[in-house]
Backbone as JSON, one array per atom type, in Angstrom:
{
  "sequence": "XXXXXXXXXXXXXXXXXXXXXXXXXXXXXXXXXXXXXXXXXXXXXXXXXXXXXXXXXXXXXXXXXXXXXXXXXXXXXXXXXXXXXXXXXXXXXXXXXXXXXXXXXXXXXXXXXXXXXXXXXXXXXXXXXXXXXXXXXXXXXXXXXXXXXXXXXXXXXXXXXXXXXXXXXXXXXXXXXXXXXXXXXXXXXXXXXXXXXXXXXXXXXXXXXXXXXXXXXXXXXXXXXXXXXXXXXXXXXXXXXXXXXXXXXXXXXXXX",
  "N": [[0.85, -1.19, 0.0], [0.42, 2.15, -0.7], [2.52, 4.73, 1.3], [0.92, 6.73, 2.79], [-1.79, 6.29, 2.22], [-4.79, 4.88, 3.5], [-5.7, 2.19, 5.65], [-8.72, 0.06, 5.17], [-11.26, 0.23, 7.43], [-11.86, -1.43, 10.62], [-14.31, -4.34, 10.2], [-17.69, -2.88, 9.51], [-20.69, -1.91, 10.59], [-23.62, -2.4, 8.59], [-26.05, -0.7, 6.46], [-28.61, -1.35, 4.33], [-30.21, -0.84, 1.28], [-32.95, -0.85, -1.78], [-33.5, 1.65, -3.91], [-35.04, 3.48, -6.64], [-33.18, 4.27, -9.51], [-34.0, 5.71, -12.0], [-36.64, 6.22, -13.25], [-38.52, 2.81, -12.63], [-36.18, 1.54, -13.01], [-33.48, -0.08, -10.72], [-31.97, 0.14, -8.01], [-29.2, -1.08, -5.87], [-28.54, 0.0, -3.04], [-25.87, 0.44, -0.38], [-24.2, 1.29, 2.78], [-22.28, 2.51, 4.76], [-21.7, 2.21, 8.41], [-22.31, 5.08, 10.17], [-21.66, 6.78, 8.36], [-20.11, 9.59, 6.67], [-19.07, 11.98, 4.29], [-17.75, 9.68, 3.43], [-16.38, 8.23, 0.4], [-17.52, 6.96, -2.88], [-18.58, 4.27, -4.18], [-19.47, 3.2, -7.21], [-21.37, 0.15, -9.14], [-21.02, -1.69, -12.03], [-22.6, -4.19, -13.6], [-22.07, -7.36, -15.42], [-22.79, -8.75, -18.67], [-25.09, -10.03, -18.68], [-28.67, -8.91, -17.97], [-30.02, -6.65, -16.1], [-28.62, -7.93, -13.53], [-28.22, -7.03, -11.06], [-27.44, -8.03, -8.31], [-25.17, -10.05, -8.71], [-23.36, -8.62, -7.72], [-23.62, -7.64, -5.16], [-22.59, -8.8, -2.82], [-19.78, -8.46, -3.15], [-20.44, -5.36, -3.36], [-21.41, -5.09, -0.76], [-19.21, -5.64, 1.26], [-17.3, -3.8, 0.44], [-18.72, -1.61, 1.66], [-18.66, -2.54, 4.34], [-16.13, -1.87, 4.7], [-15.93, 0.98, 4.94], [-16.88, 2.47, 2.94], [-19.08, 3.85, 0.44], [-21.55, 2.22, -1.01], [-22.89, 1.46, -4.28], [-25.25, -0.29, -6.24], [-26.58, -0.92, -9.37], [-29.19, -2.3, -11.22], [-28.94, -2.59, -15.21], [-29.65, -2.91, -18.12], [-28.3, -4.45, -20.16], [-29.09, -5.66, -22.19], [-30.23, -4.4, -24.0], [-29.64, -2.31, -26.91], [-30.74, 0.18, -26.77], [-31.86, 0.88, -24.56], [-29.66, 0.68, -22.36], [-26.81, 2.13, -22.14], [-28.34, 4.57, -21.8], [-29.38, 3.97, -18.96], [-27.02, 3.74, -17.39], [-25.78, 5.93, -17.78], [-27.44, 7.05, -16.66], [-27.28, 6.26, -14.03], [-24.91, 7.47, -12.82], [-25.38, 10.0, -12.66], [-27.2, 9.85, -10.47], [-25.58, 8.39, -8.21], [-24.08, 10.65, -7.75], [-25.4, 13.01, -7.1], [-26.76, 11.96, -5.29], [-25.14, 10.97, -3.41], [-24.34, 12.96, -0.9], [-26.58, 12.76, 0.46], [-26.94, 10.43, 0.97], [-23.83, 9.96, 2.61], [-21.97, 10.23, 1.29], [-19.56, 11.48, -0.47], [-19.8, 13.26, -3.4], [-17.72, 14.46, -4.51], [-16.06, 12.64, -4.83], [-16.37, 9.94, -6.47], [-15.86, 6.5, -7.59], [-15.8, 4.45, -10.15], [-16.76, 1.25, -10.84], [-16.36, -1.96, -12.6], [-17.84, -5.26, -13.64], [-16.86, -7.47, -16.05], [-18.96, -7.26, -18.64], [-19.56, -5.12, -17.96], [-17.02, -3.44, -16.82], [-15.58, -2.53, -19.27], [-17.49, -0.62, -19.91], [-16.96, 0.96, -18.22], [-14.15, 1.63, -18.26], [-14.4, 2.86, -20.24], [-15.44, 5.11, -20.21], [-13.98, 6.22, -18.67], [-11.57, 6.45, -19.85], [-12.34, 8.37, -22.15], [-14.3, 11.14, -21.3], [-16.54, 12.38, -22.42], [-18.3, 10.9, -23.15], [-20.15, 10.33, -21.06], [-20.87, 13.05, -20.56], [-18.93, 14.87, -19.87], [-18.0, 14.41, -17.54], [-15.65, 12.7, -14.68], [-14.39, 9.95, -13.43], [-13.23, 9.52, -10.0], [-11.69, 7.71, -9.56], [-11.33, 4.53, -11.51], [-11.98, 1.08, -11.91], [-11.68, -1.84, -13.14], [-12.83, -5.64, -13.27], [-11.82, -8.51, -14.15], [-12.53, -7.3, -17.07], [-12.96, -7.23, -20.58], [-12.58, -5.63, -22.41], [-13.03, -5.2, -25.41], [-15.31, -4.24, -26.47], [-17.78, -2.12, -26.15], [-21.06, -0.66, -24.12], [-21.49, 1.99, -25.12], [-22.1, 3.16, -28.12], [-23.09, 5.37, -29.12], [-24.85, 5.58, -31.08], [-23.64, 3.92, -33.49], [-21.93, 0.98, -34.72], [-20.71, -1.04, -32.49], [-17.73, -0.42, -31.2], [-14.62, -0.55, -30.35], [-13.44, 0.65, -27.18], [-10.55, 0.54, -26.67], [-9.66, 1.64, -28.52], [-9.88, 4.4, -29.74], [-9.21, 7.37, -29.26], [-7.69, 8.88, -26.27], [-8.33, 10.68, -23.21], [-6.38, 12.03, -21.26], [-5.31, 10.94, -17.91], [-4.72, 12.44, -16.04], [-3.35, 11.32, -13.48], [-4.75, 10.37, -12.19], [-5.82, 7.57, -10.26], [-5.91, 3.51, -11.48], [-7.71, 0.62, -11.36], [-6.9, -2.7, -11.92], [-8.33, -5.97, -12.04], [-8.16, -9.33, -12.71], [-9.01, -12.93, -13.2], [-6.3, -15.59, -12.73], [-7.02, -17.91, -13.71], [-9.18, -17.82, -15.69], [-10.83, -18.62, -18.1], [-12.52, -17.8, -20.09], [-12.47, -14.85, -20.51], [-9.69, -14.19, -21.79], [-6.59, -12.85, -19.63], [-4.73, -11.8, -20.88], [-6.41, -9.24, -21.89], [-6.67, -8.05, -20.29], [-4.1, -6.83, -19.66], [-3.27, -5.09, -21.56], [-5.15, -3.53, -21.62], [-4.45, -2.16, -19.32], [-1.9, -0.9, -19.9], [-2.77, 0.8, -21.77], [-4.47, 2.38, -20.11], [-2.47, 3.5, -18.61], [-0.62, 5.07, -20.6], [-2.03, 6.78, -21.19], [-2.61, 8.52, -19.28], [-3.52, 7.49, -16.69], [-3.04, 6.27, -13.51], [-1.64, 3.33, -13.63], [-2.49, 0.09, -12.24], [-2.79, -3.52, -12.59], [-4.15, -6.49, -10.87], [-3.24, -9.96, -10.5], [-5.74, -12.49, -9.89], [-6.24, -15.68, -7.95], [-8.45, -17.45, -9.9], [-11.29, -17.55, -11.49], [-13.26, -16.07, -14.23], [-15.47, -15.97, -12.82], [-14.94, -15.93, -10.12], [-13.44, -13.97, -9.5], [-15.64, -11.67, -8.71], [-16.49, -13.32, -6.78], [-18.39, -15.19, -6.96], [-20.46, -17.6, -8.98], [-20.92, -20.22, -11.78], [-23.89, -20.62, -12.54], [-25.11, -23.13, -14.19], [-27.74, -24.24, -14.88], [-29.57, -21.34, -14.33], [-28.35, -19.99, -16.25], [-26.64, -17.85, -15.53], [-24.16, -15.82, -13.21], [-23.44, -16.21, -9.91], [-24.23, -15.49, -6.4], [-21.28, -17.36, -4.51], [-20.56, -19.13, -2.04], [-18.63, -20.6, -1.94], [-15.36, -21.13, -0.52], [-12.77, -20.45, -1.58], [-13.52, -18.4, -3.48], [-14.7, -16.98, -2.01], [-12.59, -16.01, -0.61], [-11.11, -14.84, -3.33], [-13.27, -13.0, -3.29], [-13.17, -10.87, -0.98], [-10.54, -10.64, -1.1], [-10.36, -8.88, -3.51], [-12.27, -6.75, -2.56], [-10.84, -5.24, -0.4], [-8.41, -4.68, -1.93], [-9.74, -2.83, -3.83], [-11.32, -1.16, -1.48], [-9.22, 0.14, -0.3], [-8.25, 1.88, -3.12], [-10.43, 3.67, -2.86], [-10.69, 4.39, -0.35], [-8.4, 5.7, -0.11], [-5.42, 8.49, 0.1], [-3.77, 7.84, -1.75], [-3.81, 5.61, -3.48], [-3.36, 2.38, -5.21], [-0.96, -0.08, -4.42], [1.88, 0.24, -6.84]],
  "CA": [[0.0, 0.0, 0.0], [1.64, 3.35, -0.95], [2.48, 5.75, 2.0], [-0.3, 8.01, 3.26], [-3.16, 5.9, 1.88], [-5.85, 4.28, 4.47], [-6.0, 0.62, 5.41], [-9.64, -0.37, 5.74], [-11.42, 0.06, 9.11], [-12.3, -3.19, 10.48], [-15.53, -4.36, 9.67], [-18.29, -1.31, 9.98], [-22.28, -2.51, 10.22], [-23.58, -1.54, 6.61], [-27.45, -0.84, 6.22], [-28.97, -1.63, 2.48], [-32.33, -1.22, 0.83], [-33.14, -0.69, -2.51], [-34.24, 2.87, -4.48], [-34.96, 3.55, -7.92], [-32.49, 5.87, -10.1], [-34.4, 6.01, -12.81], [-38.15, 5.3, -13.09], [-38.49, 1.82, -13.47], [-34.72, 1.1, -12.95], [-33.66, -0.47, -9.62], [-30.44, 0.38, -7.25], [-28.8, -1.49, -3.89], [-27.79, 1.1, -1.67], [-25.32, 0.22, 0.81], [-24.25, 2.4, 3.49], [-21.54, 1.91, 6.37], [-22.64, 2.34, 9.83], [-21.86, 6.15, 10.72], [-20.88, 7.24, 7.0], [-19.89, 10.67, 6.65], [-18.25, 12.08, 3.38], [-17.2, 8.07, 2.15], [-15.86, 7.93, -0.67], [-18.88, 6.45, -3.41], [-18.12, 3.08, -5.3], [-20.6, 2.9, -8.51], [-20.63, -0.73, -9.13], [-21.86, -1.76, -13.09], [-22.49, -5.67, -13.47], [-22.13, -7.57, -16.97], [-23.96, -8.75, -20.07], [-26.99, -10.45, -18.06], [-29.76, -7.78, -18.03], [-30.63, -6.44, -14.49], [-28.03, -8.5, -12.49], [-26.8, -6.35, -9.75], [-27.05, -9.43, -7.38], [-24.4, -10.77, -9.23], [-22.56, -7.25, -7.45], [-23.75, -7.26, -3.6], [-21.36, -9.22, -2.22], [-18.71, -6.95, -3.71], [-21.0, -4.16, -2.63], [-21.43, -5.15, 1.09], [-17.52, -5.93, 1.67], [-16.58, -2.41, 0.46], [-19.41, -0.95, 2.44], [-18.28, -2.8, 5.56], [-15.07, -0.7, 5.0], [-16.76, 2.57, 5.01], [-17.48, 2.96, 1.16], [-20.55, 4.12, 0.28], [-21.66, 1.46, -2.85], [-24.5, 1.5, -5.2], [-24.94, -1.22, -7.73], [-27.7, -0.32, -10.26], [-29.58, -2.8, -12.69], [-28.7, -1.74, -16.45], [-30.33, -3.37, -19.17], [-27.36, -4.76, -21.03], [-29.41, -6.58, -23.48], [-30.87, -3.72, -24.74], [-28.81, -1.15, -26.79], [-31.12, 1.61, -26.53], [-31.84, 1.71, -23.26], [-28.29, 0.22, -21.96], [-26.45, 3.24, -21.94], [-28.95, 5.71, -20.67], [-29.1, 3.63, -17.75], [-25.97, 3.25, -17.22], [-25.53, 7.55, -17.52], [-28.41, 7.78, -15.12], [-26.72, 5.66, -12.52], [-24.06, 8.26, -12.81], [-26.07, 11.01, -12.41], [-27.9, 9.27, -9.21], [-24.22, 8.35, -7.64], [-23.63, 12.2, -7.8], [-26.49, 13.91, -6.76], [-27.33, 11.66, -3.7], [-24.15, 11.1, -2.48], [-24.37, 13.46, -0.08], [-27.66, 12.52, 1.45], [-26.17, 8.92, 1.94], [-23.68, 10.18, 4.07], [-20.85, 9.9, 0.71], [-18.77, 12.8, -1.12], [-20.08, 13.41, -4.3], [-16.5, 14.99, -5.33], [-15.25, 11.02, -4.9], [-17.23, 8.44, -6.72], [-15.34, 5.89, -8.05], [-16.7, 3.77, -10.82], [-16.27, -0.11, -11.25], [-17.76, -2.86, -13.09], [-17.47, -6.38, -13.88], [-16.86, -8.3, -17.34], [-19.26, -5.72, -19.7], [-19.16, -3.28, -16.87], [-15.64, -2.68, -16.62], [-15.56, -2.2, -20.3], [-18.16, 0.17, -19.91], [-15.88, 1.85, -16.89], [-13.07, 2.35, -19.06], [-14.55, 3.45, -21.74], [-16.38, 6.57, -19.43], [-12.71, 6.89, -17.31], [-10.71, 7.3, -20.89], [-13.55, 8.94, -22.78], [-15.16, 11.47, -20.84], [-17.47, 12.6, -23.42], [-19.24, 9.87, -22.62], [-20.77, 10.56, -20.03], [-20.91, 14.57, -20.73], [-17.59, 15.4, -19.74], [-17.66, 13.45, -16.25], [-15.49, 11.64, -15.17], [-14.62, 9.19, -12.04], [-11.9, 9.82, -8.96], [-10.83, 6.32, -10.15], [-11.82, 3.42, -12.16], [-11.86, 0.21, -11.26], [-12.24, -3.33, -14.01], [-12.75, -6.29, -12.94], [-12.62, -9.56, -14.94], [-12.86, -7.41, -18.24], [-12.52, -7.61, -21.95], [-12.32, -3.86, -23.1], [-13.03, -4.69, -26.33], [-16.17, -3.22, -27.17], [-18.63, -0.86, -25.26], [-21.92, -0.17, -24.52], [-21.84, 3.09, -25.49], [-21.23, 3.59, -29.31], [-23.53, 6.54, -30.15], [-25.7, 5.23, -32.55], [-22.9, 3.71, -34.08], [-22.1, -0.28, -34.17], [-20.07, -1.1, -30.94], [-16.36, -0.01, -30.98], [-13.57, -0.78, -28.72], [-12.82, 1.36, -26.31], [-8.89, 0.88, -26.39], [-9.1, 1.87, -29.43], [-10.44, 5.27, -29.63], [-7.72, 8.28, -28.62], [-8.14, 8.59, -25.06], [-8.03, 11.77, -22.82], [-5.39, 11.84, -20.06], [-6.04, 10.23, -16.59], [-4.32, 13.23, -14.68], [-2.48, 10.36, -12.45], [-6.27, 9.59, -11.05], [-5.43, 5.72, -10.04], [-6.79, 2.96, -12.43], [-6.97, -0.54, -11.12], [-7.5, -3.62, -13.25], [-7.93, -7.05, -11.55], [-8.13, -9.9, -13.32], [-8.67, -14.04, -12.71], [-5.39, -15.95, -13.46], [-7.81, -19.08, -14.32], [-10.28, -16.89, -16.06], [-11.36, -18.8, -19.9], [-13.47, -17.11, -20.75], [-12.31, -13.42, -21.1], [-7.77, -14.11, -21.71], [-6.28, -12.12, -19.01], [-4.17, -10.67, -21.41], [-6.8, -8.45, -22.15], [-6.54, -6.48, -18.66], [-2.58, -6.45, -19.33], [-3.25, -4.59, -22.58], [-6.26, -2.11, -20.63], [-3.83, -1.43, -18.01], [-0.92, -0.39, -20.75], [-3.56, 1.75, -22.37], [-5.11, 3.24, -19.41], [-0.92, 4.23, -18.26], [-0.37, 6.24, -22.27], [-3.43, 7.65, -21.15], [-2.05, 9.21, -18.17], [-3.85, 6.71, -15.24], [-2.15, 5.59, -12.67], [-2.8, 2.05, -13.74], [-2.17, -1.09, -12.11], [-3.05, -4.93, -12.79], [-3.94, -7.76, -10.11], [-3.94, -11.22, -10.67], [-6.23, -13.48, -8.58], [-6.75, -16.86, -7.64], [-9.87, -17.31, -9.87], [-11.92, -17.76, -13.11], [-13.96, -15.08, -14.49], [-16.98, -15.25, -11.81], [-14.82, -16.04, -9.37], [-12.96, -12.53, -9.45], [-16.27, -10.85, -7.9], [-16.94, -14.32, -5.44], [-19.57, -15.83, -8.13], [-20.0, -18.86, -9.81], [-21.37, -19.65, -12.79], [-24.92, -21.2, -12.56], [-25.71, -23.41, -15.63], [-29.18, -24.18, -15.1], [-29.83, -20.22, -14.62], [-27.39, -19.33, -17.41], [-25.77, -16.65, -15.05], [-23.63, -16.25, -12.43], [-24.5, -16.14, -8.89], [-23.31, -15.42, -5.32], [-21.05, -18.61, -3.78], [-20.17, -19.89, -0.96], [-17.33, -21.47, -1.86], [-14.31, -20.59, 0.68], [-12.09, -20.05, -2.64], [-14.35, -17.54, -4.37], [-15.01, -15.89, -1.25], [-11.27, -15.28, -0.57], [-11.11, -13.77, -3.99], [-13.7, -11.37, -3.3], [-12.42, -10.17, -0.24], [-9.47, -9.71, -2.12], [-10.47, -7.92, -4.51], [-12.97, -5.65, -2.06], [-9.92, -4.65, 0.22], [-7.83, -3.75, -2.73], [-10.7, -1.28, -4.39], [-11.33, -0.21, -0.5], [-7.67, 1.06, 0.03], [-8.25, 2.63, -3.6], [-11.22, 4.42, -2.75], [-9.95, 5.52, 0.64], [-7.13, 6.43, -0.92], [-5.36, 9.56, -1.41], [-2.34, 7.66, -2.81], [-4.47, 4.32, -4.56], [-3.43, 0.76, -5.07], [0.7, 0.07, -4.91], [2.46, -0.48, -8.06]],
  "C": [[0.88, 1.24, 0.0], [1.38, 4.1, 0.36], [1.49, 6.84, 1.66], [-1.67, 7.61, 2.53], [-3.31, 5.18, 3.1], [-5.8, 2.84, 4.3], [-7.34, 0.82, 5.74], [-9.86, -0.67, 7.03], [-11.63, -1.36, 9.19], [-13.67, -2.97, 10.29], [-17.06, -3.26, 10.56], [-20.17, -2.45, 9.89], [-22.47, -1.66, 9.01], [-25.38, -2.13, 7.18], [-27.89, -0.49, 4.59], [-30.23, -1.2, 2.4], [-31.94, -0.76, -0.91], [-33.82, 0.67, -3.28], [-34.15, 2.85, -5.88], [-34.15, 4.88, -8.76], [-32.85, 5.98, -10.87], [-35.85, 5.29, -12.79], [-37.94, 3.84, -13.64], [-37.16, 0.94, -13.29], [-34.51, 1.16, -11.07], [-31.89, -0.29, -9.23], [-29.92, 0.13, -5.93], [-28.03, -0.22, -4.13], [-26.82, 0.24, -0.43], [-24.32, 0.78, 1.17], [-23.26, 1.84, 4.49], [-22.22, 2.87, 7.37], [-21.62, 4.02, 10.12], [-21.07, 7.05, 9.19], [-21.04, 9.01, 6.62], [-18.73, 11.35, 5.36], [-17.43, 10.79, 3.11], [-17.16, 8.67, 0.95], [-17.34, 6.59, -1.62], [-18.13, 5.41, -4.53], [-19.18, 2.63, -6.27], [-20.01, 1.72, -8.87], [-21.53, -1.33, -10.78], [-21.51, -3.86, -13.37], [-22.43, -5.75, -15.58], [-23.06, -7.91, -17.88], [-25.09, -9.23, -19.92], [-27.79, -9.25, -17.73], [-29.99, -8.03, -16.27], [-30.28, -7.35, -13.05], [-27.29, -8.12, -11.69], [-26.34, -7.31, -8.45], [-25.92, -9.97, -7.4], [-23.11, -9.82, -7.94], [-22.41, -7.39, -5.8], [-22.73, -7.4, -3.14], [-20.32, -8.61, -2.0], [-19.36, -5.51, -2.72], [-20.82, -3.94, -0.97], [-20.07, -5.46, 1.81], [-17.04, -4.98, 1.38], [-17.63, -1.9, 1.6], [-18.89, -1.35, 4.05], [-16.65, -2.63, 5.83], [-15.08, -0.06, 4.57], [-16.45, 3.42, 3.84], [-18.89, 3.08, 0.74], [-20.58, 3.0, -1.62], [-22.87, 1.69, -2.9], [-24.14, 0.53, -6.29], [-26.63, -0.96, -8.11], [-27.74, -1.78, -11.16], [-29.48, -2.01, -13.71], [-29.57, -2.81, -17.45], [-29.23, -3.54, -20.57], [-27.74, -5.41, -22.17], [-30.31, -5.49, -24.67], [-29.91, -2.26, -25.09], [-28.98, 0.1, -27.14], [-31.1, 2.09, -25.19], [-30.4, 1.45, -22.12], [-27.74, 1.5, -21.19], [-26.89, 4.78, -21.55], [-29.28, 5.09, -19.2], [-27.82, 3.42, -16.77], [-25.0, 5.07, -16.82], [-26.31, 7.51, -16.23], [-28.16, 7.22, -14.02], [-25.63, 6.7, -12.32], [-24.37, 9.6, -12.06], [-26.96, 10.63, -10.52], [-26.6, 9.62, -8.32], [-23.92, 9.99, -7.24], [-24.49, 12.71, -7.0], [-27.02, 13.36, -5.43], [-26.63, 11.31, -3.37], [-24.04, 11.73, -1.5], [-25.49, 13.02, 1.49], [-27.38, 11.19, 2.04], [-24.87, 9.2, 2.55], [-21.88, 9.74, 2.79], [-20.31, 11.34, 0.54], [-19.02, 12.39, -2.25], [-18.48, 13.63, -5.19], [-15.16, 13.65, -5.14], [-15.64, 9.86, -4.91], [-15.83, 7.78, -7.92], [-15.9, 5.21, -8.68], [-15.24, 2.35, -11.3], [-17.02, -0.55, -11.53], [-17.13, -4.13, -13.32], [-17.24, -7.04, -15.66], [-17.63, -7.31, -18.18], [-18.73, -5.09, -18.95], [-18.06, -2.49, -16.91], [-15.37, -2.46, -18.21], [-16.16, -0.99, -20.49], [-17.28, 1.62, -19.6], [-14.89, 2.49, -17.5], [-13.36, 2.83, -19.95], [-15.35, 5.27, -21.09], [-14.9, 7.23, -18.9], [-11.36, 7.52, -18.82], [-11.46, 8.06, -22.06], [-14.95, 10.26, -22.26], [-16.35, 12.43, -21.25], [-18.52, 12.05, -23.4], [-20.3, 10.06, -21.85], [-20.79, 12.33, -19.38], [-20.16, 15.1, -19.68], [-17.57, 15.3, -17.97], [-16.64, 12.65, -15.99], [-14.71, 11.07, -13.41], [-13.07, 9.63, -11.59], [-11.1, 8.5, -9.29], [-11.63, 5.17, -10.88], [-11.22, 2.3, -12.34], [-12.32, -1.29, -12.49], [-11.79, -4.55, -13.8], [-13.06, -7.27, -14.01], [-12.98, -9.18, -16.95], [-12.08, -7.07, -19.45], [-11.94, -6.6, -22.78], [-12.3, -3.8, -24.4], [-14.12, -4.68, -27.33], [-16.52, -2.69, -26.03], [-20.09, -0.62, -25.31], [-22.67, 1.31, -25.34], [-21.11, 3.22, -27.15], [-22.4, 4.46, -30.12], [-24.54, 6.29, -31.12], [-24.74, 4.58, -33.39], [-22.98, 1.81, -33.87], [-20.81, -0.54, -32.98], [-18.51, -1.11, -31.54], [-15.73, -0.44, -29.95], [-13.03, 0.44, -28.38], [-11.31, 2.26, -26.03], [-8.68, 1.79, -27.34], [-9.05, 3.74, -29.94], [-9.14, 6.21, -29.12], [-8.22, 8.81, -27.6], [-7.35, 10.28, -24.46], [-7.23, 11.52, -21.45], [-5.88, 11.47, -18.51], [-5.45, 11.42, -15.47], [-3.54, 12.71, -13.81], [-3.83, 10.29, -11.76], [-6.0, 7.93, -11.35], [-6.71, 5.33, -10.82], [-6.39, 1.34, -11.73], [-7.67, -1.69, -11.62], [-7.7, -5.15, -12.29], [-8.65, -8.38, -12.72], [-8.04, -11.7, -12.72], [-7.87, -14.68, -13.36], [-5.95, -17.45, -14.09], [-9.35, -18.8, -15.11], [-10.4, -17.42, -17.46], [-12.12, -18.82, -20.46], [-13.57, -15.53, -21.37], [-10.29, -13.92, -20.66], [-7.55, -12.7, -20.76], [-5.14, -11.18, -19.66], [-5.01, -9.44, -21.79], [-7.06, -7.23, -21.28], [-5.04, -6.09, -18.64], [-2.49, -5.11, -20.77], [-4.19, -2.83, -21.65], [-4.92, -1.23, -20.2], [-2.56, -0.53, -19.0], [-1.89, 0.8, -21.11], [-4.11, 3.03, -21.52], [-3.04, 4.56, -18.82], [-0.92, 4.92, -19.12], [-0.92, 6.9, -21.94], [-3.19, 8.64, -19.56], [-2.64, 8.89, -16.66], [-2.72, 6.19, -14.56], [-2.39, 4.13, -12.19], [-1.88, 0.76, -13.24], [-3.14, -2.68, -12.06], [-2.64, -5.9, -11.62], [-4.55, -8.8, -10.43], [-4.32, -11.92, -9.7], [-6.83, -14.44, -8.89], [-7.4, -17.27, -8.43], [-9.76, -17.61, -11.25], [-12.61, -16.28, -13.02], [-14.93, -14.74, -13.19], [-16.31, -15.15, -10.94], [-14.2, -14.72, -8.48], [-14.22, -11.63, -8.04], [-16.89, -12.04, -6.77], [-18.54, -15.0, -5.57], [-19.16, -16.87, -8.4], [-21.08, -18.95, -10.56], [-22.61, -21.04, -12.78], [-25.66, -21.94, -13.92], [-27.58, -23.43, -15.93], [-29.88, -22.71, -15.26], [-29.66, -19.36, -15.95], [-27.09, -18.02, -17.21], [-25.03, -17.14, -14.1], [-24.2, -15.58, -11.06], [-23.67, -16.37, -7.41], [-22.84, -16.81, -4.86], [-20.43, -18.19, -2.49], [-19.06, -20.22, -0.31], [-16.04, -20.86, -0.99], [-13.45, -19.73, -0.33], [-12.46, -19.04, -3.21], [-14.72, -16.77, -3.52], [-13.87, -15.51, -0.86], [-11.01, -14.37, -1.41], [-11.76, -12.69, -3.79], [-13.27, -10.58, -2.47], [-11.32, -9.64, -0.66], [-8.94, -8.71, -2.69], [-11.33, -6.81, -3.57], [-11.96, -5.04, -1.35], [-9.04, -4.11, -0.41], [-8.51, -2.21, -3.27], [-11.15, -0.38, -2.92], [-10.16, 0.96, -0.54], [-7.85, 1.98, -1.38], [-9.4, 3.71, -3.1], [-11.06, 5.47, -1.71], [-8.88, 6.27, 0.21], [-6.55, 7.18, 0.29], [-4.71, 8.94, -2.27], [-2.75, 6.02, -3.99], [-3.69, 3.12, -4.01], [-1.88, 0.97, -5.22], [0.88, -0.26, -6.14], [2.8, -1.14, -8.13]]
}
């Protein structure tokens, strides 16, 4: 951990419920116990339509070190309404940060497999998302090479696009080293891209397969993935939630 960044408190009580950020569109809230200017972790799930479930877990392990999260259903199967849901979780994150007890002027945005495609494509693109753009960004598990957002256009990659400077706002990539389903070279490539780009980007490998990254597994009969159990898959997430804590607390991010 770099000098003068925050280790995670120990574990904080976290209170949840559910609100809508967009009519119609559905958003966990979760809150640490006594939260006062937190730091806000926007959390965007992947290509299954309206699976923030897939997210909690993740959600409630940063929250219970005093991160304010929100994971929003998006409508990934649909690529009209995709990406205005996906703005208007943005816009939510912002604007009620305060009243949940976060700092609006330090939302961090992460996502999983689409999501983090999404993430990077908003954190080196901030056009995107009308010239917004996150205290850090966070991809887990993903591919980066397309995007929900392509304008009316047919879907583009992200990397590809000429990218606006990261300022040195930390970028952190994690990735499962048993992951075959998205090649983990494709977070070693991000993370190169997001660095040119002037992030302060680093890559962790963990334990894991694709679901296992956010402490999922992959449900055939459902044909998603879905919170486990498993001791293994719950190590990773912890993992991975105590790394994106220490970024979020920050000031100084994730070590190199």
């Amino acid at each position: 951990m770099d000098r003068g960044s925050r280790e995670p408190p120990a574990a904080l009580a976290v209170a949840s419920h559910i609100e809508e950020y967009r009519p119609g569109r559905l958003v966990e809230v979760l809150v640490p116990e006594g939260a006062r200017d937190a730091p806000v972790v926007l959390l965007w799930h992947g290509s299954g339509p309206d699976e923030r479930d897939a997210l909690v877990p993740l959600a409630a392990a940063l929250a219970a070190c005093g991160v304010v999260a929100l994971v929003p259903d998006w409508r990934s199967d649909d690529a009209s309404a995709g990406p205005g849901d996906l703005l208007a979780s943005i816009d939510f994150a912002t604007d009620s940060a305060a009243g949940l007890g976060g700092d609006p002027g330090r939302v961090v945005l992460a996502g999983w497999s689409l999501g983090a495609s999404a993430a990077a494509d908003v954190a080196l693109h901030p056009d995107v998302a009308h010239g917004w753009h996150p205290t850090a960004v966070v991809g887990l598990g993903g591919g980066y090479d397309r995007t929900p957002f392509d304008n009316g256009r047919r879907a583009r990659d992200p990397m590809a696009d000429s990218a606006v400077g990261g300022a040195g706002r930390p970028a952190l990539l994690a990735h499962g080293i048993s992951d075959h389903l998205i090649p983990i070279e494709r977070s070693v490539v991000a993370t190169a891209v997001l660095a040119e780009a002037g992030w302060r980007a680093v890559l962790r490998q963990v334990d894991t397969d694709h679901a296992g990254v956010i402490g999922t597994v992959y449900d055939r009969q459902l044909k998603r993935c879905v919170p486990s159990d498993d001791p293994g898959r719950r190590s990773a997430l912890m993992s991975v939630a105590r790394e994106l804590a220490r970024l979020a607390l920050g000031p100084d991010g994730p070590v190199g």
